[in-house]
N, C-alpha and C positions, 0 to 999 in steps of 0.2 A: 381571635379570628383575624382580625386587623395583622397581627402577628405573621401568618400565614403567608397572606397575601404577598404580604412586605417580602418575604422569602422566595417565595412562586419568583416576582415579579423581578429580583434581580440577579434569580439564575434564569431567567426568559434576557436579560439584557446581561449576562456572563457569556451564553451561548450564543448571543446576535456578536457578542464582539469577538468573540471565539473565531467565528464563521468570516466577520468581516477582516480577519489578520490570516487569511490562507489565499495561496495562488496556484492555478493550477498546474499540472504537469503530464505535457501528454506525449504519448509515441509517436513517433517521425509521421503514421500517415494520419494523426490524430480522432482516430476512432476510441483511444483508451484515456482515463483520465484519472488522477489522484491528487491530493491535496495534499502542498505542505505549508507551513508558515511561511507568512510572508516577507521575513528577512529572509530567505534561502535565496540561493541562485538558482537558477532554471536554465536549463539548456534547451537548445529547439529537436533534440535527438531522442528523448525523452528521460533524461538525467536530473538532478538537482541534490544540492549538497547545502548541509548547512551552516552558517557562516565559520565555525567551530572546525569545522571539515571531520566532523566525527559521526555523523550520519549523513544517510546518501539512500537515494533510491533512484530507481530505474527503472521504466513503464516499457513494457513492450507488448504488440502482437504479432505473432511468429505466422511467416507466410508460408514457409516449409517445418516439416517435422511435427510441433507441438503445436498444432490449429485446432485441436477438439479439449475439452475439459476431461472428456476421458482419456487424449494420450496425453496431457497431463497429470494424470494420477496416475497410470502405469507406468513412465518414464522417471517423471523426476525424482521419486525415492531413490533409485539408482542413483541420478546423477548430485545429490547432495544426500550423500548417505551418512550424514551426522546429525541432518534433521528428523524430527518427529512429525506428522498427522496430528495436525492439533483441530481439524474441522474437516469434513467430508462432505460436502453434500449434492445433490444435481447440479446445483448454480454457482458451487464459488468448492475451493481445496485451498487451505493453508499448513503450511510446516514451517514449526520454528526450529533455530538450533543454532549449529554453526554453516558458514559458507564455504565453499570453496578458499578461500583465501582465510580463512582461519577466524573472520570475525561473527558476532553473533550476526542471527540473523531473524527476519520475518518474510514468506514465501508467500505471495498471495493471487491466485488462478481464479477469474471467474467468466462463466459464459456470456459471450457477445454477439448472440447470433449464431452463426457459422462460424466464428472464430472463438478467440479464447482472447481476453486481457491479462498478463502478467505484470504483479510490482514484485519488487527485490528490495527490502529495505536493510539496511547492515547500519549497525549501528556498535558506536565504540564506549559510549557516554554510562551506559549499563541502564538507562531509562528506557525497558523491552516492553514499558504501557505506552508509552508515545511512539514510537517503531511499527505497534501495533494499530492504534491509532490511526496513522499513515495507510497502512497496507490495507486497515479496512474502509479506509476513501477510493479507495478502487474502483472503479466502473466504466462502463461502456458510454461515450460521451455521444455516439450517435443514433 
């Protein structure tokens, strides 16, 4: 039982240090926000890469075009059409696959109100569970 514990206790202080080596990263009017490690760069546009420069993500809320969770699920199949629907639901859409520019990718839409938050994660390293990771730190920061 003692045994247990001892286990519990220092994946509760794995994930407090998890938590405590992440910075956030949020869109230009910072209503959106995700998390990456905290050696990355952060830019104030809502960018960040890391130090490797082989992953990268990019948080946005889109003032024109794709403002609702549902035109982003009617639209964006179309405009990254080498991605799959790997999740559907009222509050969040993601597609993984490749991007526009040829590298893999993780797509992540979720409801902010009246708007929508999107992350883009592209990732070159072939680690598509930390990619993922990333894109599902996604949220709406206000």
């Amino acid at each position: 039982m003692k045994r247990t514990w001892v286990v519990v206790g220092m994946c509760l202080l794995a994930v407090g240090a998890l938590a405590a080596d992440t910075k956030p990263v949020k869109n230009l009017d910072g209503n959106c926000m995700a998390m990456v490690p905290s050696t990355w760069s952060v830019d104030t546009l809502g960018g960040a890469q890391s130090p490797d420069k082989k992953v990268s993500i990019v948080v946005s809320s889109p003032k024109h075009g794709l403002t609702s969770l549902s035109q982003v699920k009617q639209l964006t199949p179309g405009i990254y059409p080498k991605d799959k629907v790997t999740r559907d639901s009222g509050t969040e859409f993601v597609m993984e696959g490749e991007s526009l520019n040829g590298k893999p990718n993780v797509y992540r839409a979720v409801a902010a109100g009246d708007k929508v938050c999107i992350a883009e994660v592209q990732y070159q390293n072939g680690d598509a569970a930390a990619a993922k990771a990333i894109a599902d730190s996604l949220k709406s920061s206000k």
